[in-house]
VOGU-3710 file (C-alpha; in Angstrom, 3 decimals, decimal comma):
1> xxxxxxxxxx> 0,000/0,000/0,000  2,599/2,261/0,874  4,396/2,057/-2,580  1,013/2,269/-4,317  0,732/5,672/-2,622  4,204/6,877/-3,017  3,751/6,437/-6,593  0,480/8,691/-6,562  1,909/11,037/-4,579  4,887/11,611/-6,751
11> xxxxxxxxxx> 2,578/11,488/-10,476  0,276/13,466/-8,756  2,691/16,140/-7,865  4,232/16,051/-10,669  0,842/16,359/-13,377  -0,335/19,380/-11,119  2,236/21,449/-11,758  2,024/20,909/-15,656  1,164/23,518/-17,907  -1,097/21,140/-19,515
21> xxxxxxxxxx> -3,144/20,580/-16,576  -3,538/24,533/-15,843  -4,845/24,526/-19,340  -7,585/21,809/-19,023  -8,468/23,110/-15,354  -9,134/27,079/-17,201  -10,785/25,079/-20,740  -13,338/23,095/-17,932  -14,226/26,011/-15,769  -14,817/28,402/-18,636
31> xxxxxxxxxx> -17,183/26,077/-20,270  -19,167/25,736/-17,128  -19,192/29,441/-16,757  -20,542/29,649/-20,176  -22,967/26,408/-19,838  -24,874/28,549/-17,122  -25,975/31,684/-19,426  -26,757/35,071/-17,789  -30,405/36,240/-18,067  -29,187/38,820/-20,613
41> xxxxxxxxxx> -26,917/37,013/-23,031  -27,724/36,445/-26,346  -27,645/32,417/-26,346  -29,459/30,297/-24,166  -28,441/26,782/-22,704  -30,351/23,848/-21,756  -34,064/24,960/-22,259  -37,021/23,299/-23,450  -38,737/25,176/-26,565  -42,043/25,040/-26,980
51> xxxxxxxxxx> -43,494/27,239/-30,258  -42,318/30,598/-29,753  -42,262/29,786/-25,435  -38,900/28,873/-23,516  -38,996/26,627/-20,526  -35,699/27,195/-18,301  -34,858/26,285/-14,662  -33,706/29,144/-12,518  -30,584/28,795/-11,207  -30,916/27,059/-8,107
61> xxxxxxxxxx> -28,196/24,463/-6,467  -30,180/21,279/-8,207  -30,663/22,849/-11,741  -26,674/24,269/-11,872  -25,561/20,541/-10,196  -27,121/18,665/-13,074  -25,681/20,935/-15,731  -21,915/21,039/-14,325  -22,632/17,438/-14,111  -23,583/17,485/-17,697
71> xxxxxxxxxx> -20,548/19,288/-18,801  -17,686/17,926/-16,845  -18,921/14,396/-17,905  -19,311/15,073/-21,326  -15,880/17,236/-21,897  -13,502/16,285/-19,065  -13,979/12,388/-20,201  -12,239/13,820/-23,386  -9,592/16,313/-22,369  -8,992/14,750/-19,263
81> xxxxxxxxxx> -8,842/11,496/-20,946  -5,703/13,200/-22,887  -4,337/15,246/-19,954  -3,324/12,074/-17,808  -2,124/9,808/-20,418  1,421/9,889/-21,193  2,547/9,016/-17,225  4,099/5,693/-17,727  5,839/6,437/-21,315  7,088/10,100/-19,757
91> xxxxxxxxxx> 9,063/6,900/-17,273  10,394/5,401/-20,129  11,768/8,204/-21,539  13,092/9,975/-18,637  14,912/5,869/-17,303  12,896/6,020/-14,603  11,604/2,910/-15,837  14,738/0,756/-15,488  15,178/2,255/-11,691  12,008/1,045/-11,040
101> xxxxxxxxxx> 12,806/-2,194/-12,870  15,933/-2,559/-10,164  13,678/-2,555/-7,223  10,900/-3,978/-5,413  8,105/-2,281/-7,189  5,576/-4,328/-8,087  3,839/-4,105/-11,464  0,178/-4,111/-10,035  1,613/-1,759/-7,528  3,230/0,555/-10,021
111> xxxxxxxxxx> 0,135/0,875/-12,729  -2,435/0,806/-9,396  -0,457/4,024/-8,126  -0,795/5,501/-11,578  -4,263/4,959/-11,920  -4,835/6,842/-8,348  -2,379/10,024/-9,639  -4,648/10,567/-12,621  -8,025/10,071/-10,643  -6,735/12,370/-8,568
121> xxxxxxxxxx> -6,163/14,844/-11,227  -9,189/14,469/-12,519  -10,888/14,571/-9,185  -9,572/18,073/-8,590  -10,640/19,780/-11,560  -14,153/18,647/-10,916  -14,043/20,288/-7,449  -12,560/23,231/-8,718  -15,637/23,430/-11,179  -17,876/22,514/-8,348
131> xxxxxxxxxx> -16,428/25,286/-6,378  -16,555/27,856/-9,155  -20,275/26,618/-10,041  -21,175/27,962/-6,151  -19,789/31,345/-6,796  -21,459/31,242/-10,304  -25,014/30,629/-8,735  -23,959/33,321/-6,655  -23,333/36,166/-9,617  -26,076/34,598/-11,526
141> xxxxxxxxxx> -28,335/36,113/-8,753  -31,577/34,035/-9,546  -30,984/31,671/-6,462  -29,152/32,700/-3,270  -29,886/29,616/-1,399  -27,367/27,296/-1,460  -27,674/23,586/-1,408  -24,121/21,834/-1,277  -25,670/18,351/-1,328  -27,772/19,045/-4,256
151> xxxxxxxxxx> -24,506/20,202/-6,593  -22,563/17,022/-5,333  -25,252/14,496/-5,675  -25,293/14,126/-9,452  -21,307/14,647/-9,437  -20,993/11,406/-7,136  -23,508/9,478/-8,872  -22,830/10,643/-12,951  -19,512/12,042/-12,862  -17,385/10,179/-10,362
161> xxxxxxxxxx> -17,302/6,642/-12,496  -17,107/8,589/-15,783  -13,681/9,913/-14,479  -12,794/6,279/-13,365  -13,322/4,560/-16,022  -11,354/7,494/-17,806  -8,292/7,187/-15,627  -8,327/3,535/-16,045  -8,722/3,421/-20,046  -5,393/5,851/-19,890
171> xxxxxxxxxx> -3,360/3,499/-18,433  -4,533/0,471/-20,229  -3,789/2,683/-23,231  0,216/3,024/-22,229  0,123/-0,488/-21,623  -0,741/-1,346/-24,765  2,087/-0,785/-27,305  0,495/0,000/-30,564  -2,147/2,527/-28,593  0,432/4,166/-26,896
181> xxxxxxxxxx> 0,571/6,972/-29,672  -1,380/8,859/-31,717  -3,628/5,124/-32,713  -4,418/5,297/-29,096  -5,653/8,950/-29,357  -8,106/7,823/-32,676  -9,074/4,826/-30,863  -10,358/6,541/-27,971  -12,065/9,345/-30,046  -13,682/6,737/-31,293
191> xxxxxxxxxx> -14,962/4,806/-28,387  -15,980/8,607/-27,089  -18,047/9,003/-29,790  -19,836/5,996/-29,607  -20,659/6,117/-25,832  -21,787/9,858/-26,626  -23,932/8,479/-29,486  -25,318/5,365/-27,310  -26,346/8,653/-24,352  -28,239/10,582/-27,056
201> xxxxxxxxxx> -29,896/7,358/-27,981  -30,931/7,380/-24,317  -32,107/10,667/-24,492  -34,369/10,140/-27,551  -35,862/6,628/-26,461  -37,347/5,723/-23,427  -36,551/2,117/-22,975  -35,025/1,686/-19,786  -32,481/-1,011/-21,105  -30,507/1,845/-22,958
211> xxxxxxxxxx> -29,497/3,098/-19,490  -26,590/0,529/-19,452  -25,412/2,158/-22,677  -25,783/5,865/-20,970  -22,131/5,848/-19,759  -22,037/9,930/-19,449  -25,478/10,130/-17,804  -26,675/12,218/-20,678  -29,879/10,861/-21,030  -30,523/10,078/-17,157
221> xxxxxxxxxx> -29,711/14,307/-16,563  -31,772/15,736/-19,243  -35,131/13,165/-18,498  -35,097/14,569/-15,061  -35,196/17,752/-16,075  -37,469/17,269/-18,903  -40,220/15,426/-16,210  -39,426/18,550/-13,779  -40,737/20,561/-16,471  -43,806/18,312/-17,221
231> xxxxxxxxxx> -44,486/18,312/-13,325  -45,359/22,188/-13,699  -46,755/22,016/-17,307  -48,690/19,077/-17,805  -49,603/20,435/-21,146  -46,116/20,200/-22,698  -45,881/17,486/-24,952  -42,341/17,857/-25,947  -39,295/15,024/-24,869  -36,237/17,134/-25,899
241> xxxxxxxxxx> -34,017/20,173/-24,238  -32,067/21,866/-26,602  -28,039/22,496/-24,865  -27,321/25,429/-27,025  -29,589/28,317/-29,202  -30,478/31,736/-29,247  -33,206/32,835/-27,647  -35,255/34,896/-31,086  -37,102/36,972/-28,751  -38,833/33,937/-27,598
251> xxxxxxxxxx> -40,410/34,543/-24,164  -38,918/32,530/-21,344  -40,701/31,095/-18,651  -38,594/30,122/-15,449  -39,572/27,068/-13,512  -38,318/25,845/-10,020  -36,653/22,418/-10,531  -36,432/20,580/-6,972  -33,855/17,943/-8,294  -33,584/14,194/-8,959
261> xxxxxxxxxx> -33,789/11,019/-7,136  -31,347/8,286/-8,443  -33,315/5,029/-8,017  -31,904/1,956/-7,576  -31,367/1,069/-11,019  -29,349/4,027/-12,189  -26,664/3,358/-9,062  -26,552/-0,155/-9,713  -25,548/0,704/-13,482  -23,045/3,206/-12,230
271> xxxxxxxxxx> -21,793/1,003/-9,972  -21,091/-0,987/-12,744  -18,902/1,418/-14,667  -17,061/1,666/-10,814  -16,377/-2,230/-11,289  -15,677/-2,015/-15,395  -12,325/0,787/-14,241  -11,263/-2,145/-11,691  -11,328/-4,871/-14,530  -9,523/-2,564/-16,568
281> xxxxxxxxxx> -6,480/-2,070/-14,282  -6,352/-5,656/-13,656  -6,001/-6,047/-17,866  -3,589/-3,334/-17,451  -1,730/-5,318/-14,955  -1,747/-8,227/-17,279  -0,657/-6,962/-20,714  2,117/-4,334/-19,119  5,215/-5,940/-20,456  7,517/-4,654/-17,435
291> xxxxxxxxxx> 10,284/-1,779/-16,541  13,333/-2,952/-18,368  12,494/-5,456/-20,841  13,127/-3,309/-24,061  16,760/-1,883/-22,710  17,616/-5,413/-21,639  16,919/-7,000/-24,991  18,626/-4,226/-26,393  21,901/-4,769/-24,349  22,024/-8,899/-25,071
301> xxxxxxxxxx> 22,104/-7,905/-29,199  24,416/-5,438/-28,729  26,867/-7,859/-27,077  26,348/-10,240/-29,614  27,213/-7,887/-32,269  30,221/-7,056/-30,689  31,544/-10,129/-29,936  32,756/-8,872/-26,771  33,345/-11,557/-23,862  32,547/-10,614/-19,977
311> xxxxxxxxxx> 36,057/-11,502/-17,913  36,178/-10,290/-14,022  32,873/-8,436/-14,800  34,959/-6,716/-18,019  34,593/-6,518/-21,467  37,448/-7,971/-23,359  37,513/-7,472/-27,070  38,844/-10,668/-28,919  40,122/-8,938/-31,817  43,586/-6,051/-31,513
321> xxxxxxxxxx> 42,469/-2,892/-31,316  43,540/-1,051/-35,056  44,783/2,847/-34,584  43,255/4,906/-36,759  45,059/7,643/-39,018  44,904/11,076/-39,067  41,156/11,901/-40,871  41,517/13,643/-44,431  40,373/17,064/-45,072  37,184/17,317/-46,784
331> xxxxxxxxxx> 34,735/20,068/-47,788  31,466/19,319/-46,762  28,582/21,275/-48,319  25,223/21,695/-46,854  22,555/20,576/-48,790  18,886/21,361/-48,758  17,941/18,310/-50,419  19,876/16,189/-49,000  18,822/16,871/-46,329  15,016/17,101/-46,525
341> xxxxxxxxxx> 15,782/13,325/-48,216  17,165/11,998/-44,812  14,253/13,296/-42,749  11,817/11,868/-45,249  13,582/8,656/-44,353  12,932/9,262/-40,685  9,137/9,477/-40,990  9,458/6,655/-43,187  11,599/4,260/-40,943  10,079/0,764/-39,898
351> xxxxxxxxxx> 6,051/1,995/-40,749  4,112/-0,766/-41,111  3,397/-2,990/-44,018  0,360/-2,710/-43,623  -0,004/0,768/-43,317  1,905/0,788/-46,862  -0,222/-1,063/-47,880  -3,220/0,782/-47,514  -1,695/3,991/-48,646  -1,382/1,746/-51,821
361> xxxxxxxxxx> -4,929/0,454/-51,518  -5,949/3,776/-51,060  -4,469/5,587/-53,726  -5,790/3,377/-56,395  -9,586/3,537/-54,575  -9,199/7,942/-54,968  -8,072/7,173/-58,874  -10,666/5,300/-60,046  -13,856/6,794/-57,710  -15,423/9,942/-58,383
371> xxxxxxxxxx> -14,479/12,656/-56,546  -17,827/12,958/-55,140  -17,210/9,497/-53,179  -13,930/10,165/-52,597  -15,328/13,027/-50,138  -17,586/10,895/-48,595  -15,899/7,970/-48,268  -12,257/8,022/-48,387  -11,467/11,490/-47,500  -12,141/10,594/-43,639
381> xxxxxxxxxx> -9,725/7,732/-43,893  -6,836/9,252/-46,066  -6,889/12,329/-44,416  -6,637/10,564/-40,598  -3,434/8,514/-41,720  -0,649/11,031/-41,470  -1,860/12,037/-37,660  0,835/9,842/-36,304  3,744/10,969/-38,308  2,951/14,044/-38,084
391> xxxxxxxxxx> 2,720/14,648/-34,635  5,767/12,321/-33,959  7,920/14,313/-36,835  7,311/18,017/-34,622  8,724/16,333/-31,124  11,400/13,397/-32,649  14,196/15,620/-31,421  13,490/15,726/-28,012  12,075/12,234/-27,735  15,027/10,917/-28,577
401> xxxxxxxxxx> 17,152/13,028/-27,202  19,082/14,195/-29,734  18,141/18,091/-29,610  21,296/18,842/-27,868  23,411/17,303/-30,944  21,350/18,690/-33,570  21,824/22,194/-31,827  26,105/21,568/-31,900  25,433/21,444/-36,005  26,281/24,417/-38,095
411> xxxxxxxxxx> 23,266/24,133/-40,020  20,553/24,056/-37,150  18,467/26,937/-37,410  17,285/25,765/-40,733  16,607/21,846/-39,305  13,117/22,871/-38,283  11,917/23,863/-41,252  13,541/21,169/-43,251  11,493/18,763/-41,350  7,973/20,843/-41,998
421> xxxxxxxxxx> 8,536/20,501/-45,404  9,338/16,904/-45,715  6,174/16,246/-43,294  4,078/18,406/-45,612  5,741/16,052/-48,346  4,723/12,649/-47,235  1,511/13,524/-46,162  0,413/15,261/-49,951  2,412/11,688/-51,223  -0,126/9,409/-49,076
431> xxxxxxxxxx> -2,618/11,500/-50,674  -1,121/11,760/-53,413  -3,939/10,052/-54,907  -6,813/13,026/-54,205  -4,616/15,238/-55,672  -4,158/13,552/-59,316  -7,755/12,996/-59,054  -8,322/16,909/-58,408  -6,198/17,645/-60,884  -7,422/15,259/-63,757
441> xxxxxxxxxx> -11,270/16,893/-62,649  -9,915/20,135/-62,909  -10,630/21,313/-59,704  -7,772/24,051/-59,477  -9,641/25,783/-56,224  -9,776/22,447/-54,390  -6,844/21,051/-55,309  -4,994/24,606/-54,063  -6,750/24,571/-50,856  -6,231/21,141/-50,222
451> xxxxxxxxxx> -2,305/21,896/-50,419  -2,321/24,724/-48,211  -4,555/23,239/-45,723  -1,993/20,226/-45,226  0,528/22,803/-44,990  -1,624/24,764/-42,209  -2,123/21,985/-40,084  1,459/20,990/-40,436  2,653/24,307/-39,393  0,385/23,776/-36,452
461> xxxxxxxxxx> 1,776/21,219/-35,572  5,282/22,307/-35,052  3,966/25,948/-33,766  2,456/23,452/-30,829  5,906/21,209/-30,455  7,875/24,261/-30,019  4,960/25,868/-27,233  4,391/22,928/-25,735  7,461/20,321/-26,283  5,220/17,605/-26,653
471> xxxxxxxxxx> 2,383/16,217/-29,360  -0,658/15,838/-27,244  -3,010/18,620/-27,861  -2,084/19,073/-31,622  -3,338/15,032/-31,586  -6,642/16,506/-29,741  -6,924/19,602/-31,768  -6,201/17,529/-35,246  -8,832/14,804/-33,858  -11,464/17,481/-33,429
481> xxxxxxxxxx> -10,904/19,370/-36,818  -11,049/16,030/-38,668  -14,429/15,177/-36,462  -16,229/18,295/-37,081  -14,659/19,554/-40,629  -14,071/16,782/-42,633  -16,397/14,698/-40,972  -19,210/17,135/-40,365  -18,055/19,248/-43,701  -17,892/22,480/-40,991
491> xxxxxxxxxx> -16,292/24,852/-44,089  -14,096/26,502/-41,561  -12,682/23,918/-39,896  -12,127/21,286/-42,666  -8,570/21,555/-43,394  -8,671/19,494/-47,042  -10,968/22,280/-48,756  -13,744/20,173/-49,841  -16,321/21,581/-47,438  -15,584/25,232/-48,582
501> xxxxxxxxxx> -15,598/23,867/-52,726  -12,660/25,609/-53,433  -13,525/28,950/-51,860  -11,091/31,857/-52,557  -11,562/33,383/-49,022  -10,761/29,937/-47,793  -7,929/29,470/-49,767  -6,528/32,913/-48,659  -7,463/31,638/-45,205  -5,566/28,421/-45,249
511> xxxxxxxxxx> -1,960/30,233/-47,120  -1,958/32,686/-44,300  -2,115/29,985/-41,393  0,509/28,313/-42,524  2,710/31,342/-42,883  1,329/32,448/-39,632  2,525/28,833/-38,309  5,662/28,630/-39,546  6,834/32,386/-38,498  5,330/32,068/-34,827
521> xxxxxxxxxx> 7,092/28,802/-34,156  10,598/30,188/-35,420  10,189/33,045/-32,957  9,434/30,402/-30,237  11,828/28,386/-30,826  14,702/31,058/-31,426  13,349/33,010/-28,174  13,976/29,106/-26,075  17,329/29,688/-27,947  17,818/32,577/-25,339
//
């Protein structure tokens, strides 16, 4: 127990004082703060519209505990989910791994303690958000009477195994080798959406054996408040509240929501996602491969190669050591190429067959189809491919280690950029195939914007390396523009160009980004020069 809790203690201490975490901690809080709308603001959140009349709770302890509830199980499952990730491989690449691999620190023990760190990260943003929803109610001024049980009910019961089950799924995730990266990131997007999907279901169906599928509490929340509504106007025939709109100079009618009562069915289902984060560590526990297994293999071929032999704890070398001459003079010329050649061999070193493969598959698919189908169809798959080189090309240098060497060369100041553009060169040759297609169609515009986006979100991502010194929220922000713009065709946030059809403004829009990108991170990265 005591080594379980050391290893919190130290993760724990460590995460808080991240930059990252101050940024999820501000991102939470200001979406609660905007969640609960003043009486005078333009938009209006989590109403019932019926005909030209607004139904809306007033802001008492039970209707702003349901809504934080909403919100902190809805987005801090997501950012949070990407916020405590990363402990165990930030070990391996630090070598705190192989200390831990030299003493008496149990596996279970190790991944347990982890699991408690990040719970306990998440478990303090949500009070900070409880605490700020308290002085919220407070400036709202529609409810002065504060009920601390009522804003902490819903939290225990929705919220508290939706950040369990969170924490646990981010440590299965390192344990896992080929989720560990940016696959990981995808795969849990995906799994979000699903389980957001399954809650909405919830919400629009009354069967009550969806509620196992409600895993954010979506549809348990919004029923409530939708029968709290019905308990005061009987007449309302309407089963939906609306999260988001304007108001149209509809006229609102407050009601005075008393709460919920969790019966025996809901906690017995949350209880269940409680027990589903346990099973979880214990598959954690059972596919984590160890502290020191990689360096150790690593040592035994490296001997071999060698051909050294081990006398009085010594290596002896069996063959005489041969002195080297004096090294010839030579003129070595930078080269551009060259250079941009090497790096493209980087990104391209030991990728998957079949990841080649379907590059290859894919290629001939966005020949032969329309380009119609090609945006529907392949476009979602083509353009989620080059997430993981990408975002391992901006932070290679310090994830190996290597930055300090790189900085000794003559040519470094230029390095940077030489790796942007080979980045933005394998990612337009995996899809290469959309843009012979565009350009057999025709479609100039497209085709134009299609470049330049590529080269936008590129830029992006080394503007965020050099911020940030790590990949994780350009994998979050790339996840979200791919969701919502190429996805949802969202014009200004679809970085290939086909939701805007080739629009100039666009186009404009996309060319200055990436200049934008590129000149912000060389100023960030020549002022950490300084």
């Amino acid at each position: 127990m005591r080594t379980i809790l050391s290893v919190a203690k130290a993760d724990f201490k460590e995460r808080v004082r991240s930059f990252k975490y101050l940024c999820v901690l501000i991102l939470i809080m200001i979406l609660c703060f905007l969640f609960i709308a003043p009486k005078n603001a333009e938009y209006i959140t989590n109403y019932m519209q019926v005909g030209k009349t607004i139904y809306r709770g007033i802001y008492n302890s039970e209707w702003i505990g349901a809504m934080i509830a909403l919100v902190i199980s809805v987005f801090l499952s997501l950012f949070g989910f990407y916020l405590v990730r990363g402990n165990i491989e930030h070990d391996r690449i630090t070598g705190v791994n192989e200390i831990l691999g030299t003493a008496s620190v149990k596996k279970s023990a190790y991944l347990t303690g982890k699991f408690l760190s990040s719970l306990l990260v998440l478990i303090t943003i949500v009070l900070s958000c409880v605490m700020s929803s308290i002085l919220v109610q407070i400036v709202r001024g529609e409810s002065y009477k504060i009920n601390f049980i009522s804003i902490i009910k819903p939290i225990l019961v929705i919220v508290f195994p939706v950040i369990c089950v969170t924490a646990a799924m981010a440590v299965l995730f390192e344990c896992i080798s080929f989720l560990r990266g940016s696959m990981g990131n995808i795969a849990y997007f995906l799994c979000y959406m699903v389980s957001y999907i399954f809650g909405m279901e919830n919400l629009a169906n009354n069967k009550e054996n969806l509620l196992n599928k409600d895993f954010f509490g979506i549809g348990i929340l919004i029923k409530a408040m939708i029968n709290g509504i019905k308990s005061i106007h009987p007449s309302i025939t309407s089963n939906m509240i609306e999260l988001f709109g304007d108001k149209n100079n509809a006229e609102i009618n407050y009601i005075v929501w008393h709460g919920m009562s969790f019966d025996m069915q809901i906690i017995k289902i949350r209880l269940l996602y409680l027990a589903a984060a346990i099973v979880i560590i214990m598959i954690s526990c059972l596919v984590f491969r160890g502290f020191y297994e990689k360096s150790h293999k690593k040592s035994i071929i490296s001997m071999g190669k060698n051909k050294n032999k081990l006398i009085n704890n010594k290596f002896v070398q069996k063959n005489k050591v041969n002195i080297l001459g004096r090294l010839s003079d030579a003129d070595f010329k930078y080269s551009v190429l060259l250079n941009i050649s090497c790096e493209i061999k980087l990104i391209l070193k030991n990728r998957s067959v079949l990841l080649i493969l379907a590059v290859i598959f894919l290629f001939f698919l966005e020949v032969l189809l329309p380009v119609s189908k090609i945006e529907k169809y392949i476009l979602p798959i083509s353009s989620l491919l080059p997430l993981g080189f990408i975002a391992e090309s901006s932070v290679k240098d310090r994830k190996n280690n290597v930055l300090q060497l790189i900085k000794s060369c003559e040519n470094y100041k230029h390095y940077w950029f030489v790796s942007f553009i080979s980045v933005v060169i394998v990612d337009l040759v995996v899809q290469s195939g959309i843009l012979l297609k565009l350009l057999l169609e025709g479609q100039i515009a497209v085709l134009c914007s299609f470049i330049s986006g590529i080269a936008g979100v590129c830029g992006l991502a080394f503007l965020l390396a050099a911020l940030l010194s790590n990949e994780r929220l350009f994998e979050i922000i790339y996840i979200l523009l791919w969701y919502f713009g190429v996805m949802n065709k969202i014009d200004y946030l679809d970085f290939t160009g086909f939701a805007a059809k080739g629009d100039i403004k666009m186009l404009i829009v996309y060319i200055i980004a990436a200049a934008v990108f590129t000149m912000l991170t060389k100023i960030i990265r020549k002022y950490k020069e300084v």
